[in-house]
Gaussian input, Z-matrix of N, CA and C with variables (Angstrom, degrees):
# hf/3-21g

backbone

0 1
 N
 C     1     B1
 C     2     B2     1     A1
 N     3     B3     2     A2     1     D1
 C     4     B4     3     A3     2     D2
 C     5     B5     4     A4     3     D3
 N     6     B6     5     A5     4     D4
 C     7     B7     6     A6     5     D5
 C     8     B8     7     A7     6     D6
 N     9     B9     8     A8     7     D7
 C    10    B10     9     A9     8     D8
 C    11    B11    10    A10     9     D9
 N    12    B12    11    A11    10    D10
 C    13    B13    12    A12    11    D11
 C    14    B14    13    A13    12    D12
 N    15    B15    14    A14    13    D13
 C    16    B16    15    A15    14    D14
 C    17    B17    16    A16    15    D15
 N    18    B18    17    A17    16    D16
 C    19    B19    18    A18    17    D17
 C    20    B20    19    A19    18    D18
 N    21    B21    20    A20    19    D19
 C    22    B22    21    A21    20    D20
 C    23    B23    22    A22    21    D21
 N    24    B24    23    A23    22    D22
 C    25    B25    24    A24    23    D23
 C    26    B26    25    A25    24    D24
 N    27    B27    26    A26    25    D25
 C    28    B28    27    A27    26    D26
 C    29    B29    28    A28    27    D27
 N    30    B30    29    A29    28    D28
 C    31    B31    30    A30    29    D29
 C    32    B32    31    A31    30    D30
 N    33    B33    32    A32    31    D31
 C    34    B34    33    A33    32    D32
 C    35    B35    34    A34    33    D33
 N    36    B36    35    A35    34    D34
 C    37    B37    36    A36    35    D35
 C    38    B38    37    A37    36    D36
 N    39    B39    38    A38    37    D37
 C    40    B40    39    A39    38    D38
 C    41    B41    40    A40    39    D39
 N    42    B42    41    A41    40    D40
 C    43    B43    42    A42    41    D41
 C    44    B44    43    A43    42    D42
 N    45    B45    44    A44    43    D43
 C    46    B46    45    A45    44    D44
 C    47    B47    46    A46    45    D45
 N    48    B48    47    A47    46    D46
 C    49    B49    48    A48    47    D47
 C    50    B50    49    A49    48    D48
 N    51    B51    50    A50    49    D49
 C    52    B52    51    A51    50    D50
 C    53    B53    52    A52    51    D51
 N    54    B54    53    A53    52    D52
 C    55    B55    54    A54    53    D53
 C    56    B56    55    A55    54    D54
 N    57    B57    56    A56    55    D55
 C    58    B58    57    A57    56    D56
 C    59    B59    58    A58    57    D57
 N    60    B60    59    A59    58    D58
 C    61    B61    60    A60    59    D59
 C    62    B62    61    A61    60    D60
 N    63    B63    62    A62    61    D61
 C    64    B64    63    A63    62    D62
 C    65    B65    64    A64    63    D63
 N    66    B66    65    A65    64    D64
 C    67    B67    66    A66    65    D65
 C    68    B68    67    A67    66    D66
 N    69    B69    68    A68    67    D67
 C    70    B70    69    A69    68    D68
 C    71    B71    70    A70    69    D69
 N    72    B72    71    A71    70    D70
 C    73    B73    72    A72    71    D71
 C    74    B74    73    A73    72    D72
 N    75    B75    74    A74    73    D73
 C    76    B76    75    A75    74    D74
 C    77    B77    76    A76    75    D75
 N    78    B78    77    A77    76    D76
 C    79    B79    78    A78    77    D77
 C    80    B80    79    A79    78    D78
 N    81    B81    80    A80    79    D79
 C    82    B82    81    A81    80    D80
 C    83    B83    82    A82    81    D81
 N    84    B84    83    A83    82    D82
 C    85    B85    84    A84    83    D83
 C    86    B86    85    A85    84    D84
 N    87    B87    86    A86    85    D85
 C    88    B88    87    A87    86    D86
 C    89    B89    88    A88    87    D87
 N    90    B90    89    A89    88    D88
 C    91    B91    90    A90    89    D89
 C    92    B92    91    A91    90    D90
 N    93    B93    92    A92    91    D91
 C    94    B94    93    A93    92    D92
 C    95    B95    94    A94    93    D93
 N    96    B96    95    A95    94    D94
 C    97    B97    96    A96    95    D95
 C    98    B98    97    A97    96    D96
 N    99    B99    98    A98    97    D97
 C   100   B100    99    A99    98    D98
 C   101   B101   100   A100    99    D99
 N   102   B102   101   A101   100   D100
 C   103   B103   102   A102   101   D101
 C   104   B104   103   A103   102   D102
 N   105   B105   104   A104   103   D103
 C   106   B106   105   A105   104   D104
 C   107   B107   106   A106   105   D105
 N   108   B108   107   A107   106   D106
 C   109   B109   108   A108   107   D107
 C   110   B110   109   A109   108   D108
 N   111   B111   110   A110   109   D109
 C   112   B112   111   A111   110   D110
 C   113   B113   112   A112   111   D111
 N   114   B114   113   A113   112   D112
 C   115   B115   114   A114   113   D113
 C   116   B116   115   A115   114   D114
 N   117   B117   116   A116   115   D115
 C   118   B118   117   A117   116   D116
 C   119   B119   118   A118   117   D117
 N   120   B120   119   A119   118   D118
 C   121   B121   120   A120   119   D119
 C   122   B122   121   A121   120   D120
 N   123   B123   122   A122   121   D121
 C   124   B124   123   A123   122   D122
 C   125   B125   124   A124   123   D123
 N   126   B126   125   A125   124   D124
 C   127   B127   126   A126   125   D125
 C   128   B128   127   A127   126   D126
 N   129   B129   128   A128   127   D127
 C   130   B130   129   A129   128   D128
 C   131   B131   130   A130   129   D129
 N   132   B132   131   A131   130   D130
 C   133   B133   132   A132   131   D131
 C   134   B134   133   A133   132   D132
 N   135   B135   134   A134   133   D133
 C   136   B136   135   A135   134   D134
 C   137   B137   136   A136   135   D135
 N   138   B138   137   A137   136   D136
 C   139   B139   138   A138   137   D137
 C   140   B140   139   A139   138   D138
 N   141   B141   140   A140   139   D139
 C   142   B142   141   A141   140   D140
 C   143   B143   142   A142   141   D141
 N   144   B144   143   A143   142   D142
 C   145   B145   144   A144   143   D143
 C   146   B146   145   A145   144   D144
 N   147   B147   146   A146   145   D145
 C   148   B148   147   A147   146   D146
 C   149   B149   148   A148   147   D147
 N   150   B150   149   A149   148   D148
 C   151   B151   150   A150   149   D149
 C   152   B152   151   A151   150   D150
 N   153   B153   152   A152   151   D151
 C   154   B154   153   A153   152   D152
 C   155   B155   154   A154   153   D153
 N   156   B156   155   A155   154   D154
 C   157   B157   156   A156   155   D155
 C   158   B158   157   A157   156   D156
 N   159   B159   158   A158   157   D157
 C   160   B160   159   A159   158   D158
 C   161   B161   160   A160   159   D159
 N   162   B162   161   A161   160   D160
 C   163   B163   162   A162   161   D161
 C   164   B164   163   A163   162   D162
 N   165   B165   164   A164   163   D163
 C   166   B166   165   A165   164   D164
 C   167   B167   166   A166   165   D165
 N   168   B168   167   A167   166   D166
 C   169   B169   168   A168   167   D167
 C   170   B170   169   A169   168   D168
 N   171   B171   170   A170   169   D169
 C   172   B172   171   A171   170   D170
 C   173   B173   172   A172   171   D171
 N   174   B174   173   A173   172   D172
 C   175   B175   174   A174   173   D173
 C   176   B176   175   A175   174   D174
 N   177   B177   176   A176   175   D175
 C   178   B178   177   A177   176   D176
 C   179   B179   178   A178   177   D177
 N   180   B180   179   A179   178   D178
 C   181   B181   180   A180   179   D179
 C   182   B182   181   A181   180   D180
 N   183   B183   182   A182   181   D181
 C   184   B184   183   A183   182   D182
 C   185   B185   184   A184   183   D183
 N   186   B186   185   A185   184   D184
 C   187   B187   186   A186   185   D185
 C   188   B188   187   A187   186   D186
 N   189   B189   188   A188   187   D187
 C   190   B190   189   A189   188   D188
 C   191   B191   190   A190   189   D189
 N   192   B192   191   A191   190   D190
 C   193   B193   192   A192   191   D191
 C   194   B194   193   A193   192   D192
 N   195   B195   194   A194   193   D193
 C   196   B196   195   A195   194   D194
 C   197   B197   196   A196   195   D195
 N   198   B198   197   A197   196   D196
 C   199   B199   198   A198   197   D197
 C   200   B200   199   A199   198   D198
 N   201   B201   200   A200   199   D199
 C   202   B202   201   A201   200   D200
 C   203   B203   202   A202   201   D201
 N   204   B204   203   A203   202   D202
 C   205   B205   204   A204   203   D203
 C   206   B206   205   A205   204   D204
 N   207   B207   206   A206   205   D205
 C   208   B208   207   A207   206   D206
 C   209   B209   208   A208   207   D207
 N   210   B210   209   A209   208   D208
 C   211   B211   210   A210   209   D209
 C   212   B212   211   A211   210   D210
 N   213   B213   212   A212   211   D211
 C   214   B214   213   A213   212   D212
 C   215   B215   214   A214   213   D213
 N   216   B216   215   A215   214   D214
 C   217   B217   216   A216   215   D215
 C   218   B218   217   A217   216   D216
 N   219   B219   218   A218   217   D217
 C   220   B220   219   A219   218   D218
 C   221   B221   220   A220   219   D219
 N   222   B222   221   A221   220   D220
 C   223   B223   222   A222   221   D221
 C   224   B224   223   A223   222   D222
 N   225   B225   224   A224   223   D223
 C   226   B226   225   A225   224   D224
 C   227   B227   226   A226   225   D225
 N   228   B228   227   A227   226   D226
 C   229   B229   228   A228   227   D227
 C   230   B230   229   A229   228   D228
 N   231   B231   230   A230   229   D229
 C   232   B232   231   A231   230   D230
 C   233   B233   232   A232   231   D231
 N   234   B234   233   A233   232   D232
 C   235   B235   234   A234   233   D233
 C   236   B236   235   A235   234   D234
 N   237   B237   236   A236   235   D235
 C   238   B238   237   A237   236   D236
 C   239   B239   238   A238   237   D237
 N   240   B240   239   A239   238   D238
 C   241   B241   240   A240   239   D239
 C   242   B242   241   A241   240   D240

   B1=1.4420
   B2=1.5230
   B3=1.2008
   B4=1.5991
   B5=1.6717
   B6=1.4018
   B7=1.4800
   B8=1.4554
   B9=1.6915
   B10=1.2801
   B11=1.8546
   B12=0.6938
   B13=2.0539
   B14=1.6547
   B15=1.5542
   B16=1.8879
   B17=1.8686
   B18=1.1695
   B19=1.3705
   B20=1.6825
   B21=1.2064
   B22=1.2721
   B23=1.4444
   B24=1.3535
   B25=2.1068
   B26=1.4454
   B27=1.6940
   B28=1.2771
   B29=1.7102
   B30=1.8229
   B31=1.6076
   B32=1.2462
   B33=1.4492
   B34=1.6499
   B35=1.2084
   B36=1.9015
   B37=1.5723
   B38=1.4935
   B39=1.6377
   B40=1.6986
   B41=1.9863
   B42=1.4405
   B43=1.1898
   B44=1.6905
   B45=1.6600
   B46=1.3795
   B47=1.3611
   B48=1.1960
   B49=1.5749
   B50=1.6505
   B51=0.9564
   B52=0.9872
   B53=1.8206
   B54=1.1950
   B55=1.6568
   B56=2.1136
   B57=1.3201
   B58=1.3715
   B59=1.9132
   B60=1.5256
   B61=1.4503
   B62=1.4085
   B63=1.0940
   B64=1.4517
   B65=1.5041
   B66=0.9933
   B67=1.8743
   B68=1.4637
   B69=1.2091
   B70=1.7064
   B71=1.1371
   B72=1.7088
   B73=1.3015
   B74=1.7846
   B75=1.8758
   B76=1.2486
   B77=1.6000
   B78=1.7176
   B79=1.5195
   B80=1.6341
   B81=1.2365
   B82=1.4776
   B83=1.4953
   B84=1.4621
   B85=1.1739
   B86=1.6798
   B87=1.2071
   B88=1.6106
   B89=1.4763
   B90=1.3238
   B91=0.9707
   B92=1.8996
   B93=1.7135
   B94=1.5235
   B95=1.5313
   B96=1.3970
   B97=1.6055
   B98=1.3730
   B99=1.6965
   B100=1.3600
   B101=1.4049
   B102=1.0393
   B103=1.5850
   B104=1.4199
   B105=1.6551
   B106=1.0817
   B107=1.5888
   B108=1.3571
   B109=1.5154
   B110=1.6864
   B111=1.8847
   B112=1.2435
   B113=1.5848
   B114=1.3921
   B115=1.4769
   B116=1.6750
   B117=1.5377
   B118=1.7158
   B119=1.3940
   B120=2.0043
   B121=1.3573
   B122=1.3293
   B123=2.2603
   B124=1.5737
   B125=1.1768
   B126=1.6660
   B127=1.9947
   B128=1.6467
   B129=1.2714
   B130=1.6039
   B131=1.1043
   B132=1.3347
   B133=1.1945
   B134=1.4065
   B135=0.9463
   B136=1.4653
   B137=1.3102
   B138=1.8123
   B139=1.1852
   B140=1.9662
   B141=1.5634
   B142=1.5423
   B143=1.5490
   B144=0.8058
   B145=1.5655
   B146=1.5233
   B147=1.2552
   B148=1.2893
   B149=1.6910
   B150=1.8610
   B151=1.8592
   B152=1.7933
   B153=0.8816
   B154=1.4414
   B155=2.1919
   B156=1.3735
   B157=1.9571
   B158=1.5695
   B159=1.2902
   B160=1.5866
   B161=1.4143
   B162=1.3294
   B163=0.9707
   B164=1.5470
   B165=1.2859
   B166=1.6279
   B167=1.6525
   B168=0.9161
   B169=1.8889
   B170=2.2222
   B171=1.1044
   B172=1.2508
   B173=1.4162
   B174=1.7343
   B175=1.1152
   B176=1.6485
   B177=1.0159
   B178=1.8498
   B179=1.5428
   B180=1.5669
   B181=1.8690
   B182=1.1422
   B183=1.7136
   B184=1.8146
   B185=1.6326
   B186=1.8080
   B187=0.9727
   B188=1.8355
   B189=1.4342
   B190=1.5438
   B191=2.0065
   B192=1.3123
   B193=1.3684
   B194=1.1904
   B195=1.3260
   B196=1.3524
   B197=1.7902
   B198=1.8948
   B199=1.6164
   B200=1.5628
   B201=1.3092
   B202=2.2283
   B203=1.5756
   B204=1.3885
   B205=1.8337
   B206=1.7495
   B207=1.5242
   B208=1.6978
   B209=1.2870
   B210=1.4402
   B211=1.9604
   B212=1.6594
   B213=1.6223
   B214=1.0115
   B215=1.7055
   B216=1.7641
   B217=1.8544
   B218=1.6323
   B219=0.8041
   B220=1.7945
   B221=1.7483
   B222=1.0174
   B223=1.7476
   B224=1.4677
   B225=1.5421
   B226=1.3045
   B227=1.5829
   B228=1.3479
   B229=1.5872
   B230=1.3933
   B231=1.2622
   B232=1.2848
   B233=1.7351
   B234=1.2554
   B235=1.8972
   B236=1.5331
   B237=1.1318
   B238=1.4859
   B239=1.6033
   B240=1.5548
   B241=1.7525
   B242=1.2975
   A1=108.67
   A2=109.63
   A3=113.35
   A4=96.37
   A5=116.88
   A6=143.20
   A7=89.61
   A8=111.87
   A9=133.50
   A10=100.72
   A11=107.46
   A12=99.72
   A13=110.25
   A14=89.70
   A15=90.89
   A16=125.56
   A17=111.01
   A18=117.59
   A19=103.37
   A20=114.66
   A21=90.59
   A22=117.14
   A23=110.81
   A24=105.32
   A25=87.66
   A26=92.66
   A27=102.51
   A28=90.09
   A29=97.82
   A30=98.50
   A31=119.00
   A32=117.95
   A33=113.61
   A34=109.89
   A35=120.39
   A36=106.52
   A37=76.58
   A38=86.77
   A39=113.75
   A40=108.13
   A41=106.57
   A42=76.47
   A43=109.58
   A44=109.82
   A45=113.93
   A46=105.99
   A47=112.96
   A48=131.41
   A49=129.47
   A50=113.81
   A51=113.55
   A52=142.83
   A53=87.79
   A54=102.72
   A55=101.62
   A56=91.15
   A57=123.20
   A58=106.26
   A59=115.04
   A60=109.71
   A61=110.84
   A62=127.05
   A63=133.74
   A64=102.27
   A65=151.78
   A66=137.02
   A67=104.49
   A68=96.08
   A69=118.11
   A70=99.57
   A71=119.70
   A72=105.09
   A73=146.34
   A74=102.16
   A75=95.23
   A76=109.67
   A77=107.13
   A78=104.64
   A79=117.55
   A80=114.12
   A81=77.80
   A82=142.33
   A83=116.12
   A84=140.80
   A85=138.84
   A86=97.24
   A87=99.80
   A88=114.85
   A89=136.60
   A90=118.42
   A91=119.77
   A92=91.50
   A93=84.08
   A94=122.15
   A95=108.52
   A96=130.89
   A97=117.36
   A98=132.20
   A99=113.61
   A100=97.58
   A101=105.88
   A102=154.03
   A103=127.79
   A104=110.37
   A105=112.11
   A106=109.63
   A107=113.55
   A108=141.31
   A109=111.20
   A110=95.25
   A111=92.26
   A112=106.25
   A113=107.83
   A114=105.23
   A115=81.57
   A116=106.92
   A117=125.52
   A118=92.83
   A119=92.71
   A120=99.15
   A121=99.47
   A122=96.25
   A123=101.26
   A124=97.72
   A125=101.87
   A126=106.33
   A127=85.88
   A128=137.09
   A129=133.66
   A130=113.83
   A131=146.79
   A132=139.56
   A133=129.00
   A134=144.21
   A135=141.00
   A136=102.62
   A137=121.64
   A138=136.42
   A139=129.21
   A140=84.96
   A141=103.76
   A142=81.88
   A143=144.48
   A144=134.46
   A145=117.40
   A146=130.90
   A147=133.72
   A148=137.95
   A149=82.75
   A150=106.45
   A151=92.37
   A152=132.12
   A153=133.43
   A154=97.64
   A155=90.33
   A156=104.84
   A157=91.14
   A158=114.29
   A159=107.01
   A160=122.76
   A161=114.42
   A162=123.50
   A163=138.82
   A164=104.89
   A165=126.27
   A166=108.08
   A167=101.55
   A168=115.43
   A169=70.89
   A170=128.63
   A171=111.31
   A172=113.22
   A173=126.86
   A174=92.65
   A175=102.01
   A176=108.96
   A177=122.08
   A178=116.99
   A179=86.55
   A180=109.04
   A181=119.89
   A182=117.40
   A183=118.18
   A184=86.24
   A185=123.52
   A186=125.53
   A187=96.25
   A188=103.90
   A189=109.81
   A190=111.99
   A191=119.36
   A192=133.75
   A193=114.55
   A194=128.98
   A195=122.16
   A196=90.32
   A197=93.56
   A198=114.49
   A199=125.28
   A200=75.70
   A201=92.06
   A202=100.87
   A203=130.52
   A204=122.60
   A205=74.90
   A206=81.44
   A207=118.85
   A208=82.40
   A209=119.42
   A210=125.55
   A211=96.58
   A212=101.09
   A213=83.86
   A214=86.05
   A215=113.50
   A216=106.73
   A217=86.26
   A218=107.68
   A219=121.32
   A220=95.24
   A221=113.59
   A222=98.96
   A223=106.18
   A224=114.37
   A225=127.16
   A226=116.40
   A227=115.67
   A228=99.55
   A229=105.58
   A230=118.72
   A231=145.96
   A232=109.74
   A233=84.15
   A234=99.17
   A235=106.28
   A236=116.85
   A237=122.42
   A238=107.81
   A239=104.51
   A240=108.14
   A241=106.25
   D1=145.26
   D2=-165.56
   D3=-87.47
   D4=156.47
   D5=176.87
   D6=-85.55
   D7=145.12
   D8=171.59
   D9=-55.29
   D10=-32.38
   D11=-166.23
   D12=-97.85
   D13=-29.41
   D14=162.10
   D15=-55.02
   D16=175.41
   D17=178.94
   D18=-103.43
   D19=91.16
   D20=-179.70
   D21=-98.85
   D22=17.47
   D23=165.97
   D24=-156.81
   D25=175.05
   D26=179.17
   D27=-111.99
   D28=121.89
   D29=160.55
   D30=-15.95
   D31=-65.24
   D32=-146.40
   D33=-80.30
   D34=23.06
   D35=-171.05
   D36=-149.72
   D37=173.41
   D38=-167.17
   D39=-58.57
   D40=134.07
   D41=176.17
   D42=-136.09
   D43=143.92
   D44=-160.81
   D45=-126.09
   D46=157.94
   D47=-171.74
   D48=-159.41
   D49=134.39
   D50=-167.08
   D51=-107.20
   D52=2.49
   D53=157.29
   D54=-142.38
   D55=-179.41
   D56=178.15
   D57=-63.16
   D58=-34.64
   D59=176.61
   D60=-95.17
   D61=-17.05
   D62=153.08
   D63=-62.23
   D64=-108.23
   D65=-178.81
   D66=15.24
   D67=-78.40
   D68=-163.45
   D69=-44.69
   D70=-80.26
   D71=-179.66
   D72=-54.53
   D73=-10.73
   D74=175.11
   D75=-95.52
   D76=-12.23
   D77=159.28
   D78=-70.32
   D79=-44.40
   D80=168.62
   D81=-128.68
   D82=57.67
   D83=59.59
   D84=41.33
   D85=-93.94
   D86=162.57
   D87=-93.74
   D88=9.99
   D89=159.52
   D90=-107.09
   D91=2.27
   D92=167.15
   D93=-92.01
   D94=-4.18
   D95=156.23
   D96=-83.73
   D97=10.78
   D98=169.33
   D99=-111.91
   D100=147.40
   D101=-168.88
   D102=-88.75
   D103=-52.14
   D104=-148.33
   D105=-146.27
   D106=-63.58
   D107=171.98
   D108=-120.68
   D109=122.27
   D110=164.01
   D111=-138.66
   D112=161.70
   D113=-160.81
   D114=-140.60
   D115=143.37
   D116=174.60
   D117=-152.04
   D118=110.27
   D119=157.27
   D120=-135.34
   D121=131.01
   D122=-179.75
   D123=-156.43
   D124=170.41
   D125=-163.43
   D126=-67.08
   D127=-20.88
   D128=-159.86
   D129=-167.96
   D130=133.41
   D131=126.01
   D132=7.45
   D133=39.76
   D134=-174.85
   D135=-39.12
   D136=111.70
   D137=168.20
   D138=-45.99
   D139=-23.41
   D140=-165.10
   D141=-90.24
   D142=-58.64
   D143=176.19
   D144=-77.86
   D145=-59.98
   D146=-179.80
   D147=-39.00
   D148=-33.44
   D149=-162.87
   D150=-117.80
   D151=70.87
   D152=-148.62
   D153=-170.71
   D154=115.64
   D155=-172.89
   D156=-47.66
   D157=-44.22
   D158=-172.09
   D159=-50.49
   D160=-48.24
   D161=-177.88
   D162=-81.54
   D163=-28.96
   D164=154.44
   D165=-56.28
   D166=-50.67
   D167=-161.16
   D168=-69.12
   D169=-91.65
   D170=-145.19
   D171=-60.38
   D172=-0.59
   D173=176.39
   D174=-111.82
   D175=0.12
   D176=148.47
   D177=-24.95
   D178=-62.37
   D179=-171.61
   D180=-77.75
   D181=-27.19
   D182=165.94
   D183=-51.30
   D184=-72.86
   D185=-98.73
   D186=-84.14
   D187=-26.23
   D188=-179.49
   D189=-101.55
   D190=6.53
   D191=154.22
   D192=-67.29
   D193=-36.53
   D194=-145.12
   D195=-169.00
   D196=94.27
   D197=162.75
   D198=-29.64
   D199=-40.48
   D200=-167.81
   D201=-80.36
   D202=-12.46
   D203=-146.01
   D204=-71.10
   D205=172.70
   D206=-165.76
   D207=-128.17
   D208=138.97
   D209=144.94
   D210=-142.81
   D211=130.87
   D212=-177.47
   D213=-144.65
   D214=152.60
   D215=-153.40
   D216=-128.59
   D217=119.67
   D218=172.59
   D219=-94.70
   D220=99.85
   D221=157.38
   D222=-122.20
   D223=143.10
   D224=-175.87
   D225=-93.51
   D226=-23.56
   D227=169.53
   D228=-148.21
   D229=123.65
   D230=-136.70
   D231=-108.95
   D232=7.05
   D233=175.32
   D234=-76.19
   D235=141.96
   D236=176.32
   D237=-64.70
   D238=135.12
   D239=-168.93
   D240=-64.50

C-alpha cells in the first residue's frame, strides 16, 4: 500500500485500488499535488475520505494558495450517507 507522500499512480492512467485506505491515500495524494483546479464528482461525499483533517486541510490550502483555484463538487444524491 502506497504512503500518503509517495506517488502511487501516474495521473494520466487508470487508477485502481483496492480497499477503502487505499482511496484515501491516493486521494489525498492527489490533492496535495493540485494547484489550481479541482473537480469532485460523486454519488456522495464519502465521510471516510471527505470528513477527514487530511483532506479539508489540503483542499483548504489549494483553495487560499492560489486566488484563481476552481473547486467545484458535483454530488448526485444528496441523502445523508
Amino acid at each position: 500500500m502506497p504512503e500518503a507522500n509517495e506517488d502511487p499512480v501516474d495521473l494520466e492512467s487508470t487508477i485502481t485500488f483496492d480497499s477503502r485506505q487505499d482511496l484515501f491515500l491516493i486521494t489525498t495524494n492527489i490533492l496535495a499535488r493540485t494547484a489550481r483546479s479541482l473537480d469532485i464528482v460523486s454519488r456522495h461525499l464519502d465521510p471516510f475520505i471527505y470528513d477527514q483533517t487530511e483532506t479539508v486541510d489540503a483542499i483548504k490550502a489549494m483553495a487560499l494558495a492560489n486566488r484563481q483555484a476552481q473547486i467545484r463538487l458535483v454530488v448526485t444524491d444528496l441523502r445523508p450517507v
